[in-house]
N, C-alpha and C positions, 0 to 999 in steps of 0.2 A: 061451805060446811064440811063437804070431803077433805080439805086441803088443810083445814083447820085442825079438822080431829088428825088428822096424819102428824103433822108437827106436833101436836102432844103427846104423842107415844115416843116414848125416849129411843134413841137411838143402841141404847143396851140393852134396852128389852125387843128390840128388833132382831138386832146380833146372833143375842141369846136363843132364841123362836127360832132364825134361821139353820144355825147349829144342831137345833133339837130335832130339825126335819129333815138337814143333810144325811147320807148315810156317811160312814167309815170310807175316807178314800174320796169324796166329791168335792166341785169347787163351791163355792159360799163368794159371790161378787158384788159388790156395792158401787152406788154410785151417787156423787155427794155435791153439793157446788159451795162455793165460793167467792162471795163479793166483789174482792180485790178487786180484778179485774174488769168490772161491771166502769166502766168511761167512755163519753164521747168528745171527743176533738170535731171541730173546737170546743171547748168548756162551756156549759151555759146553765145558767142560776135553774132554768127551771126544771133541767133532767136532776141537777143535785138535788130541789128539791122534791123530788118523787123520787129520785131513789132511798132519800133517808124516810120518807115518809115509810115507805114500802120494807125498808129494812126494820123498824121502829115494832109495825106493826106485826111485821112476823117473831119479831124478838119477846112484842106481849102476849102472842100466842105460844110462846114457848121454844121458838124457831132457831136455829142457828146459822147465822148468815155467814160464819166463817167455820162450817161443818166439817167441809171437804179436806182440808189441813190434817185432820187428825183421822181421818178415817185408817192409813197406815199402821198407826200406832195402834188402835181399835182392832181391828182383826188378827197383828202380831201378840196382844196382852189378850185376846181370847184363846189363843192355843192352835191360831193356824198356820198353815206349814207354808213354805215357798210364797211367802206374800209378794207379791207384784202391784205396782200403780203404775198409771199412764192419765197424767192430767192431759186436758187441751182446750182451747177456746175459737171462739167463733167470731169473726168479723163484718160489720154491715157498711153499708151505703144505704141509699135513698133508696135505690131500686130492689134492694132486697127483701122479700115475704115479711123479716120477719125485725125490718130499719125502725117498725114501732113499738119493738118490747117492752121498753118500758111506760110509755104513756098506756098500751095497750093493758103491760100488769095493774097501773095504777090503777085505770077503769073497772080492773076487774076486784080488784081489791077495796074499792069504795065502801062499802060499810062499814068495814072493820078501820080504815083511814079515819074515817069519818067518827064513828061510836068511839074512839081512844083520842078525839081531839086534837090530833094532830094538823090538820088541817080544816079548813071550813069548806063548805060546797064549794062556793065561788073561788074560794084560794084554789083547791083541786081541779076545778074544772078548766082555770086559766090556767093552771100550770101543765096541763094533757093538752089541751090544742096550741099553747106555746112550744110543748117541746117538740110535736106533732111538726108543726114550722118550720122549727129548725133540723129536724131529723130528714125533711123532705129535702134541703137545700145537698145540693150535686154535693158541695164541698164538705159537708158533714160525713164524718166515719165513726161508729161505735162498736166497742166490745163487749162478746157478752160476760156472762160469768166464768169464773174459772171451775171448769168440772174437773173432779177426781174418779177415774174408776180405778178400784181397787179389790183386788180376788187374791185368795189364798183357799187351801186344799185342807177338808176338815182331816187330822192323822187316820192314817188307818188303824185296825184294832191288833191289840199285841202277837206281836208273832210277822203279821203282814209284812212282805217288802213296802216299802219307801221310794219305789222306782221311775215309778211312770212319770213320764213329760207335764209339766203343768199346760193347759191346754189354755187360751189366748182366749177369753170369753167373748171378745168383742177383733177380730182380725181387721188388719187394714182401715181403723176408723183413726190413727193414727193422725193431730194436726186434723180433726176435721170432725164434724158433730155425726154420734153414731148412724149406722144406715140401719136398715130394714132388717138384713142378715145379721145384725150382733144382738147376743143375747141380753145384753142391756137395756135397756129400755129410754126413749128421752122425754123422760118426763118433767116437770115444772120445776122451779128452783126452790129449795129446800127441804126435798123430800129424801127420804131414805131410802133407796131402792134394794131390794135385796133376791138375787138369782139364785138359785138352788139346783144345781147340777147332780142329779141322784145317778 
């Protein structure tokens, strides 16, 4: 329900909101994902079919599964200064926490899979413990989504220097999913995140 009502608040009215809160001079960071990159090798019918179910679903909530692409342009046509981005993605095995994303999303996603007809119980449920299978197999590797973080500095107010160093809101997560110390948050895939640095 949280997840839900989040992807129906447009992403320009988040922007907007966040602007309103920065003062003169602070950074404003977002962090956005991106499908693309969402594959696993070897290929198998039934991760395609929970990821499209999964994509489907957030698209009739309102969602944008190719978000992260434009968030750049988004903070540049809002009026903010030194924009900066740093995409990166994540890589699984079998032995990895987190090798069952997507069957795990889909599980978590089931009502709303389900209530928009895209699949039926029995389709979704063989399709989580097949891909579950195959994700366990040593030989299987998956990628997650492609994330965008992107920060820019609200202007300061007329008169003000323009001087100061834009500060790196998230340091060192560079090639690797954010840690503990960045101000970004790693929260689920296609949410709008937005940091406000006063």
């Amino acid at each position: 329900e949280a997840a839900e009502r989040l992807v129906r608040i447009s992403q320009d009215e988040l922007l907007m909101e966040a602007l309103a809160l920065t003062r003169p001079g602070g950074v404003v960071a977002v962090q956005e994902a991106d499908v693309v990159t969402l594959n696993c090798y070897p290929p198998h019918a039934a991760w395609d079919r929970l990821q499209g179910a999964i994509s489907a679903a957030f698209r009739r909530m309102g969602g944008d599964t190719f978000a992260g692409r434009r968030m750049l342009g988004m903070l540049r046509h809002a009026g903010l200064l030194d924009v900066r981005f740093r995409p990166f993605i994540v890589g699984f095995t079998s032995e990895d926490p987190m090798a069952n994303f997507m069957p795990t999303t889909a599980a978590s996603m089931r009502q709303a899979i389900l209530e928009a007809g895209l699949m039926s119980e029995a389709e979704l449920d063989e399709a989580i413990a097949t891909c579950e299978g195959h994700l366990a197999d040593p030989d299987t590797v998956s990628t997650s989504y492609l994330v965008f973080q992107v920060w820019g500095r609200k202007p300061r107010r007329a008169g003000s220097p323009e001087t100061e160093v834009l500060p790196d809101p998230c340091p060192g997560s560079f090639g690797t999913a954010p840690q503990s110390s960045c101000n970004i948050g790693t929260e689920s895939v296609l949410q709008l995140l937005v940091v406000i640095r006063f």
